[in-house]
N, C-alpha and C positions, 0 to 999 in steps of 0.2 A: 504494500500500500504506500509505501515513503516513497518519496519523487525526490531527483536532486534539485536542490533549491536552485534554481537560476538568472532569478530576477531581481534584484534589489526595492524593496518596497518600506519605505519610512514615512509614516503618519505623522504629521507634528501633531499637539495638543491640540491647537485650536480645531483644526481639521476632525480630530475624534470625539471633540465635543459635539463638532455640527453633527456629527453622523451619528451620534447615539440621541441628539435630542429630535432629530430627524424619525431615528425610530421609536422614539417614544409616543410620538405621533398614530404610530401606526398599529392597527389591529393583526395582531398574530392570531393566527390560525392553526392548531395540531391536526398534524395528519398523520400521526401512528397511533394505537389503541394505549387506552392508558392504564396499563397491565403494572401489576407490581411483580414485577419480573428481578431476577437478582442486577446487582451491581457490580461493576466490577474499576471500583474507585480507585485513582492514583491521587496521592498525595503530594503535593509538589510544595518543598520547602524552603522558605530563603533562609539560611544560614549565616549571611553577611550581615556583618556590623560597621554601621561607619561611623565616623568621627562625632563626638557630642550624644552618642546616643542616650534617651532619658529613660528613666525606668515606668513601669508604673507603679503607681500608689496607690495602696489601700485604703478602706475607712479608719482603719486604725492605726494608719499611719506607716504600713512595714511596707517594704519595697521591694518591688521583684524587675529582672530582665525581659525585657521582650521575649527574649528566647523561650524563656522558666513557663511566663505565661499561655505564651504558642503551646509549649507542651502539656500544659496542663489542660487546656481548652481541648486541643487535638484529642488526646487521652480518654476527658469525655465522651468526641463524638464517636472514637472508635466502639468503647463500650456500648453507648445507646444505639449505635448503627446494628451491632453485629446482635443487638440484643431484641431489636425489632425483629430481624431477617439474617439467620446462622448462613443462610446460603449466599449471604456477600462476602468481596474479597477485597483485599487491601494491596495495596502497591505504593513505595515511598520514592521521592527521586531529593535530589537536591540540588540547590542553586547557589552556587558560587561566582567565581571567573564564567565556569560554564558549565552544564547539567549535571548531574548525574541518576543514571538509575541505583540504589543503594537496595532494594529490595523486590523480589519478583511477588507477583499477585499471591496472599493467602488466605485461609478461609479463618485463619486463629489473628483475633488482635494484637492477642499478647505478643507474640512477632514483633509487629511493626511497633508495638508502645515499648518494648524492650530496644527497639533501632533509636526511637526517638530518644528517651532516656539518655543513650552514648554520645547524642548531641552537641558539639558544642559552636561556637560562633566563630566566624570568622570575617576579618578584617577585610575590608574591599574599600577602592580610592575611582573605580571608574566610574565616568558619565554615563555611559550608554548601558544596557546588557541586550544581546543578543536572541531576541524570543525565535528564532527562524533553527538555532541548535535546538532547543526546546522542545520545539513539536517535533521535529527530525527522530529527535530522539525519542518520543512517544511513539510517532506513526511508526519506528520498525520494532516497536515492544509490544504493542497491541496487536488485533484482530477485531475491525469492527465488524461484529455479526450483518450478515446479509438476508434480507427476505425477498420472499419474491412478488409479496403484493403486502410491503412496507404499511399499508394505510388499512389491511385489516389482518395480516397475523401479525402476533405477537413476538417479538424478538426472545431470543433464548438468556441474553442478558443485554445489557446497557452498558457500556462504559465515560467514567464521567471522571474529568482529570477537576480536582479545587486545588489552586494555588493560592499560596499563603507568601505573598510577598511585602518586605518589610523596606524596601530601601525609599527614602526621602529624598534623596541627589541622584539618584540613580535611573534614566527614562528606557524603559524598556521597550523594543522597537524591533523592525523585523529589516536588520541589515542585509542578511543575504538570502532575502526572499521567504515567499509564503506558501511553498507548494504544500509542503507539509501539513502545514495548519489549514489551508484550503481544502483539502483533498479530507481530513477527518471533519474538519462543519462541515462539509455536506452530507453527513452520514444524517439520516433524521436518530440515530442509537450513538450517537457522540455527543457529551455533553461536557461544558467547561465553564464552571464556578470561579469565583476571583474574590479572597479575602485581603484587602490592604490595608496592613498595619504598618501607621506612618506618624511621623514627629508630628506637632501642633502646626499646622499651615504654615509660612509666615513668607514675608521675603528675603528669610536668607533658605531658603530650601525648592522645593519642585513638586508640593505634593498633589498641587491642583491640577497641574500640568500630566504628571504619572496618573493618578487617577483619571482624566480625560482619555489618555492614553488605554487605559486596563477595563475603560468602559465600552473603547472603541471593536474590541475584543468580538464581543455579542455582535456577531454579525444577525443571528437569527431570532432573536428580541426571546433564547428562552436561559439563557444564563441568567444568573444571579451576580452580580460584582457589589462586594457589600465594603465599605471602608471605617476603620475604629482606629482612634489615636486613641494616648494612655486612659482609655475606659475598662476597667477588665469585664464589666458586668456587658456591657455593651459587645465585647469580644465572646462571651459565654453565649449570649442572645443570636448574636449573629454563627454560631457556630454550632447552635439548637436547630434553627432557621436552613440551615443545611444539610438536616436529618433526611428533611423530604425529598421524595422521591422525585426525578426530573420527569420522568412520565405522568406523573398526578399531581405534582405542584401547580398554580397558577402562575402563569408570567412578574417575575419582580413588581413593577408598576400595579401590579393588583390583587399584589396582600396586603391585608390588612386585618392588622391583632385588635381584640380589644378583650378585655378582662368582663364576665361577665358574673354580677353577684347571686346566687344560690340561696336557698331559702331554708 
């Protein structure tokens, strides 16, 4: 399914803002059934740290890493995912310089929450990161299932890449091209979540910019791209929120939670 990448393709911010508010506009339409079929999720984690980074802060005042927290969150949703539906699988990759796949698909969490645990961060000074290695290197680790009449059987599973990227200076961009990532969005059983955890906005940083950027993603208006600076309760919520399943979830743009009182 990988293609070599051969075209060079760079979105600036502005450009990925127009094209996500573009499709915010628009009514999306499913055309596969919406079966609770298993998953077979990759994890994709950013491991870099760069300069200034802040912690977050609890109510009681004690502090943790970004990283500490990523894992703790993560940790959770492994447990509730696999505790919904045993027949899902896990897959870890990491992001440094440039990818890595660190663990192949399993059906045990503990696996993957034992990869996370050995964890640690590391340092990075570049502007750019390269999304075009990224999916390169998904498209030749997966197999997206195939049907032959996509809009009424049911897929044998789903595969659905969440990445969890942390970098503030850092704009992720698709320098040597998008065959890869093209070639898996058009699968209607490919699916690709975006969690960015990033400094307080400001103008000495890029997060508005990156964020425009990771929204521009969604070509097919059924991603999720969710973003939390130092909130951890806010990181918990958004990392509950990506329990659902992408075949039975509603379009981003139109959840909505509300607490209802009981008698």
């Amino acid at each position: 399914m990988a293609g070599e990448e051969t075209s060079s393709s760079c979105s600036t911010p502005s450009e990925a803002h127009e094209a996500t508010e573009q499709l915010g506009c628009v009514t999306v339409e499913r055309h596969v059934p919406r079966v609770n079929c298993p998953e077979h999720i990759i994890l994709v984690i950013d491991v870099c740290k760069e300069e200034g980074n802040t912690p977050y802060k609890l109510a009681d005042g004690t502090k943790y890493s970004p990283m500490y927290m990523m894992k703790r969150a993560l940790t959770l949703f492994l447990q509730n995912k696999h505790a919904i539906d045993s027949r899902h699988k896990f897959a870890l990759m990491l992001l440094h310089e440039s990818p890595v796949w660190l663990h192949d698909f399993t059906s045990n969490p503990k696996d993957i929450i034992a990869e996370l645990d050995e964890l640690e961060e590391a340092v990075t000074s570049g502007s750019h990161f390269d999304l075009s290695h990224l999916f390169s290197l998904i498209a030749n680790q997966v197999s997206v299932p195939h049907c032959s009449n996509p809009a009424v059987a049911p897929p044998p599973y789903v595969i659905r890449t969440i990445m969890l990227y942390g970098r503030s200076q850092c704009l992720p961009q698709f320098l040597s091209g998008k065959t890869s990532f093209t070639n898996l969005s058009q699968s209607p059983h490919y699916f690709l979540d975006i969690l960015y955890m990033h400094e307080t906005p400001s103008d000495d940083n890029k997060c508005e910019g990156i964020f425009d950027l990771l929204c521009g993603l969604d070509e097919s208006g059924w991603s999720y791209v969710l973003e939390v600076s130092r909130n951890a309760t806010k990181l918990h919520n958004h990392c509950g929120s990506l329990l659902a399943h992408p075949l039975q979830r509603p379009t981003q743009k139109d959840v909505h939670y509300t607490l209802v009182a009981t008698e």
